[in-house]
C-alpha positions in Angstrom: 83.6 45.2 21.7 83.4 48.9 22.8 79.7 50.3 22.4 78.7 53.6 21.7 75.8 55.3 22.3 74.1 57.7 19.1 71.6 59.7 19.8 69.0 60.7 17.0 66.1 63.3 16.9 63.1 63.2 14.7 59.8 64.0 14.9 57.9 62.6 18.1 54.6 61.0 15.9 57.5 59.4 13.4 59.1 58.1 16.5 55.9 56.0 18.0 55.5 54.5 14.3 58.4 54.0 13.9 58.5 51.8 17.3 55.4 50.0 16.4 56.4 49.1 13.4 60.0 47.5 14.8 57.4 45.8 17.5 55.4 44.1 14.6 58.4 42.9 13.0 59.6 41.7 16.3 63.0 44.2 17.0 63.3 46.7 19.4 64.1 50.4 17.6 67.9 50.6 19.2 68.4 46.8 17.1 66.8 47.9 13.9 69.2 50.8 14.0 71.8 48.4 14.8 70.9 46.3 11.8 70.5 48.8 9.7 73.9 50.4 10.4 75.6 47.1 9.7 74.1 46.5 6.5 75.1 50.0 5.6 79.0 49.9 6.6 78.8 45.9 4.8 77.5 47.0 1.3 78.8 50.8 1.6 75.0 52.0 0.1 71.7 52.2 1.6 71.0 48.7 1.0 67.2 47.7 1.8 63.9 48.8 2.4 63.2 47.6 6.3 58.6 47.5 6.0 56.1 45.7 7.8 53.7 42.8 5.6 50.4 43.8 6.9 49.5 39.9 7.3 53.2 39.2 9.1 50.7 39.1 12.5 48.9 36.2 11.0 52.0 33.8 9.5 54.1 31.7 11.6 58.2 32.4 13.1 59.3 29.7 10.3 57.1 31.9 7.7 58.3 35.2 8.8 61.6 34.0 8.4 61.7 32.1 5.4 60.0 35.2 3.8 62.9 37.8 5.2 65.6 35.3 4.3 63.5 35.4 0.5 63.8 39.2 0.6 67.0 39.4 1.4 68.4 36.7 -0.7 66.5 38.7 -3.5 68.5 41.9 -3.0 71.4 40.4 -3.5 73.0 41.3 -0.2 75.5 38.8 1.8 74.1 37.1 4.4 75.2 37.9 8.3 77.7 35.4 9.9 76.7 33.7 13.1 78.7 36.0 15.1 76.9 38.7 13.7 73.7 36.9 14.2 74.9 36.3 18.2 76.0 39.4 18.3 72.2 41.1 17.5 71.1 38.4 20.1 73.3 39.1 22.7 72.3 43.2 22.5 68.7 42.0 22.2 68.8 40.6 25.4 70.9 42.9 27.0 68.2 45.4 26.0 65.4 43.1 27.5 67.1 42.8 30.4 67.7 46.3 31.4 63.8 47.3 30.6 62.6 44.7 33.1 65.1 46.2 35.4 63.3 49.5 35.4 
């Protein structure tokens, strides 16, 4: 698959929260985008609210899945396929790779 690259401009103090916040929920900023667009183009709407529990530090990778999964499942919205789910992995990676690079 062909990727493109989008470039967006906001406010530089928005910018830095907005990065910690994709850090505490454990996603870079260029694969919440990513997600976000998906579920967009999927449900045609603006289909979730993405936020950060303030105790998500404290629980376990099992909780902190089981509790998305419970969100998500609560919003009615379809859940990904595993090449979607690869796919996020794969560009994950990619993205890890190419910051230890630098």
């Amino acid at each position: 698959m062909a990727q493109s690259a989008v470039t967006v401009r906001m406010d530089s103090e928005i910018k830095s929260q907005f990065d910690k916040v994709c850090e505490q929920i454990g996603m870079s900023a260029n694969t919440a985008f990513n997600v976000f667009v998906k579920a967009v183009v999927r449900t045609r709407s603006i289909p979730f609210e993405i936020k950060a529990s303030p105790k998500i530090e404290s629980m376990s990778a099992l909780e902190v899945f089981q509790a998305l999964r419970a969100e998500v499942e609560s919003n009615g919205l379809p859940e990904m396929t595993l090449d979607e789910i690869n796919q996020e992995i794969r560009l994950a990676r990619e993205e890890r790779r190419a910051k230890m690079e630098k």
